[in-house]
C-alpha positions as CSV (number, residue, x, y, z in Angstrom):
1,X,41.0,-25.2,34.8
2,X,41.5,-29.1,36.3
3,X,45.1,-29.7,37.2
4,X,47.3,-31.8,34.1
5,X,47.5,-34.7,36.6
6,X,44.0,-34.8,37.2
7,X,43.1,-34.2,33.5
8,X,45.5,-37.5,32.8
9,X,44.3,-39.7,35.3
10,X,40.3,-39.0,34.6
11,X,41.5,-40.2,30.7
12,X,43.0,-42.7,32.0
13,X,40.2,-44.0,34.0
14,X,37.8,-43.9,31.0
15,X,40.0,-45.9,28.7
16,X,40.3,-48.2,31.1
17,X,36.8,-48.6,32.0
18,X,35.5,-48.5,27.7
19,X,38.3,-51.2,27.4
20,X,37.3,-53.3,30.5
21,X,33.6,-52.9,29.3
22,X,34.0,-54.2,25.9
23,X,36.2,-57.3,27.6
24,X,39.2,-56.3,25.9
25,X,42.9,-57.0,26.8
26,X,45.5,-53.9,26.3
27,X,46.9,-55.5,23.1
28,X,43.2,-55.7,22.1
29,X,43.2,-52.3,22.1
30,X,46.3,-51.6,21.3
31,X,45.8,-53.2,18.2
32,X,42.5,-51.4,17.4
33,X,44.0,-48.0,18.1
34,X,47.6,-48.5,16.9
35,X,48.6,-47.0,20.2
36,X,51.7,-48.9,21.5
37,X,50.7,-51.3,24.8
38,X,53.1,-49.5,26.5
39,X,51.9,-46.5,26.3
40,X,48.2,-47.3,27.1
41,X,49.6,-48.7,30.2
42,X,50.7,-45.4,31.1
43,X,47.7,-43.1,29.8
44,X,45.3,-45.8,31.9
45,X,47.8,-45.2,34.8
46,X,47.6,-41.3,34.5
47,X,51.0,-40.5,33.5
48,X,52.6,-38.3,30.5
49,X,50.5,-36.2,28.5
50,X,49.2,-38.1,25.6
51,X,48.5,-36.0,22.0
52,X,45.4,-34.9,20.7
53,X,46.4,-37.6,18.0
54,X,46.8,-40.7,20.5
55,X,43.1,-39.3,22.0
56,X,41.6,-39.5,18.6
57,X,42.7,-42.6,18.0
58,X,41.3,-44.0,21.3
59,X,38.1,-42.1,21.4
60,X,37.5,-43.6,17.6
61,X,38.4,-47.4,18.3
62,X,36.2,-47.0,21.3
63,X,33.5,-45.6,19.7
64,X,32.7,-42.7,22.4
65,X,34.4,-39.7,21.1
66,X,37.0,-37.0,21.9
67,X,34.5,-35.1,24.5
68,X,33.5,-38.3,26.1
69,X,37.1,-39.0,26.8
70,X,38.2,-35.9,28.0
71,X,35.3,-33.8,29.5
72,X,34.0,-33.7,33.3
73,X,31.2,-35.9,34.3
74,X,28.1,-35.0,33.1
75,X,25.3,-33.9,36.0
76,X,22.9,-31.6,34.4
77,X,20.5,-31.3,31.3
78,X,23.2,-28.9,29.9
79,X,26.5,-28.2,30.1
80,X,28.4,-24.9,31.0
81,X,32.5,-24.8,30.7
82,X,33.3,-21.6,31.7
83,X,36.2,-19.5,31.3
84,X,39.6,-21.4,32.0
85,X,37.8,-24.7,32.9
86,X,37.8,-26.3,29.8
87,X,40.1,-29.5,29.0
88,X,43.2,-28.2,27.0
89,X,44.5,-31.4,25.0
90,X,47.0,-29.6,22.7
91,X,49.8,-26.8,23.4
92,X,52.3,-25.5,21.4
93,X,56.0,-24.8,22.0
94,X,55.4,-20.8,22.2
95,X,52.6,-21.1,24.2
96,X,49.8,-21.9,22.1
97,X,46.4,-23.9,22.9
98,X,43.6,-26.1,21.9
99,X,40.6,-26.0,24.4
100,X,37.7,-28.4,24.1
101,X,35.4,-26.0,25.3
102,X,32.7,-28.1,24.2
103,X,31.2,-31.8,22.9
104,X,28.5,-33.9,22.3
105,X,28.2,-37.8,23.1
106,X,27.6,-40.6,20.5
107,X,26.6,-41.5,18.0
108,X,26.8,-38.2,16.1
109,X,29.7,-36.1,18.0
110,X,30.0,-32.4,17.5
111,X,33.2,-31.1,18.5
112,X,34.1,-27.1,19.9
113,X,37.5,-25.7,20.2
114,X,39.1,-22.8,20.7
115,X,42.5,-22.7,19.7
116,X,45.5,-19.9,19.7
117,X,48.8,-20.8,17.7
118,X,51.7,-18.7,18.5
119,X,54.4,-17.4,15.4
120,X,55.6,-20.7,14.5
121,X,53.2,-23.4,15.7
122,X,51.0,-25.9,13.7
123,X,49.5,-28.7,14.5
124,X,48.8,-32.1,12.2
125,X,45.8,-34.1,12.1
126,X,45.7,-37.4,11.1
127,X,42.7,-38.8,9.2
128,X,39.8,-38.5,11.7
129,X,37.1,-41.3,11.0
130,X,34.8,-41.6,7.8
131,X,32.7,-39.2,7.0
132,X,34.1,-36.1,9.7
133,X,33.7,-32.7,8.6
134,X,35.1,-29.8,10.2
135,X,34.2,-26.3,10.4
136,X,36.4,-23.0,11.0
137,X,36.3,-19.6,11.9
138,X,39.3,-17.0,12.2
139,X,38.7,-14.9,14.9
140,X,42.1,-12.9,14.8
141,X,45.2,-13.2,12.9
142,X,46.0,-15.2,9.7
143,X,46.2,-19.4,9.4
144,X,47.5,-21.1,7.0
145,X,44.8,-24.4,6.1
146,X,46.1,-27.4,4.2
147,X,43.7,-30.4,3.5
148,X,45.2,-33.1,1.9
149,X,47.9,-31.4,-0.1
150,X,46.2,-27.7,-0.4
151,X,46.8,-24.9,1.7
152,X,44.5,-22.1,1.8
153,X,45.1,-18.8,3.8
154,X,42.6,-17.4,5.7
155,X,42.4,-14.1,7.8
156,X,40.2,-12.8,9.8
157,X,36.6,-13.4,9.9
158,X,37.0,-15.9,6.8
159,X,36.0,-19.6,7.2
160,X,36.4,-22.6,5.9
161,X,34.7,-26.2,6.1
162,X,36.6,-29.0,5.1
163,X,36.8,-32.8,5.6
164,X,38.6,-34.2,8.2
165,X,38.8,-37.9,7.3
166,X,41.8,-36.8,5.3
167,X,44.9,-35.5,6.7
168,X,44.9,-31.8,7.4
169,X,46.6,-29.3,9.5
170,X,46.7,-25.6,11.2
171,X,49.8,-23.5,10.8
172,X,50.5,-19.7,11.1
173,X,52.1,-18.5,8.3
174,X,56.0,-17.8,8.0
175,X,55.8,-14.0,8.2
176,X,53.0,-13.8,10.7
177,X,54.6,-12.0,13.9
178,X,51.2,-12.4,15.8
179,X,49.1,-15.1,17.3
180,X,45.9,-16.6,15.5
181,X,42.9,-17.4,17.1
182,X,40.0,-19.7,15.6
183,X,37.4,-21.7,16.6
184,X,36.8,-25.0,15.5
185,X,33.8,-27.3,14.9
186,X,34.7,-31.2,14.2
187,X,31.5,-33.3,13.1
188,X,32.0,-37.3,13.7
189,X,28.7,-39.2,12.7
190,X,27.7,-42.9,13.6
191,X,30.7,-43.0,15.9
192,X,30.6,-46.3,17.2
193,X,27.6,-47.9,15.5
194,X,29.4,-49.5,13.3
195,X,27.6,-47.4,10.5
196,X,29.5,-45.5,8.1
């Protein structure tokens, strides 16, 4: 797996080249992303570990995508992550984690993640852009799913698709004393063609 540091600093080198390619100042995109100057200034210079949330947010009012923004260079007509090598933008305070182990580019992104939540971990999404729908798949444990304002329990080997240009969220539930592990599909079309 890449080192934090160098994770950070490759981010921050593709914000700052998407932003100095569209001509736009910080408070351009600041403004665009509703992420604070100040901390652009510090994800372009490689330093702190910004959320999944402040990456969506960029990604979208760049128009390139979560895998664009966070994945390796592209060299190949495919493209293996193996084991432990993928980018890991969310962990929890028990230990949990969110790999990217996979993406698509523009305009119609396709998302894959493996996550693992811990006994009392979630994670909130914010609204991802029009028209995203996501797709999930317990592989162990139980999860607690809420879109919007419902929650729906799943266990193993259920799934669920949902829409993800409302808020939602992953949680283990209260009594749950092990970890859950799903996969996770998130589907962006027309990302930064202006259609939606």
């Amino acid at each position: 797996m890449s080192e934090p540091g160098e994770v950070s600093e490759s981010i921050g080198a593709r914000v700052r080249q998407r932003r100095t390619e569209r001509g736009w100042t910080l408070d351009d995109l600041a403004g665009r992303s509703r992420v604070s100057r100040r901390q652009l200034i510090n994800i372009e210079h490689g330093d702190g570990n910004p959320s999944i949330a402040t990456l969506l947010r960029l990604s979208d009012a760049l128009g390139i995508g979560l895998p664009a923004l966070v994945e390796v260079e592209r060299r190949n007509v495919s493209v293996i992550t193996r084991s432990g090598q993928a980018p890991v933008p969310w962990t929890g305070e028990h230990g949990g984690r969110a790999a990217l182990v996979a993406g698509t580019q523009p305009p119609d992104v396709v998302e894959l993640w493996d996550w693992t939540m811990h006994p009392g971990e979630h994670h909130h999404s914010d609204a991802h852009t029009p028209g995203t729908s996501e797709l999930l798949l317990v592989l162990e444990g139980q999860l607690d799913l809420t879109v919007g304002d419902h929650t729906d329990r799943l266990a193993t080997g259920d799934a669920a698709t949902f829409r993800g240009d409302i808020p939602h969220g992953y949680a283990i539930p209260p009594h749950a004393t092990r970890p859950v592990r799903f996969a996770l599909t998130v589907y962006q079309p027309h990302l930064g063609t202006g259609r939606r």
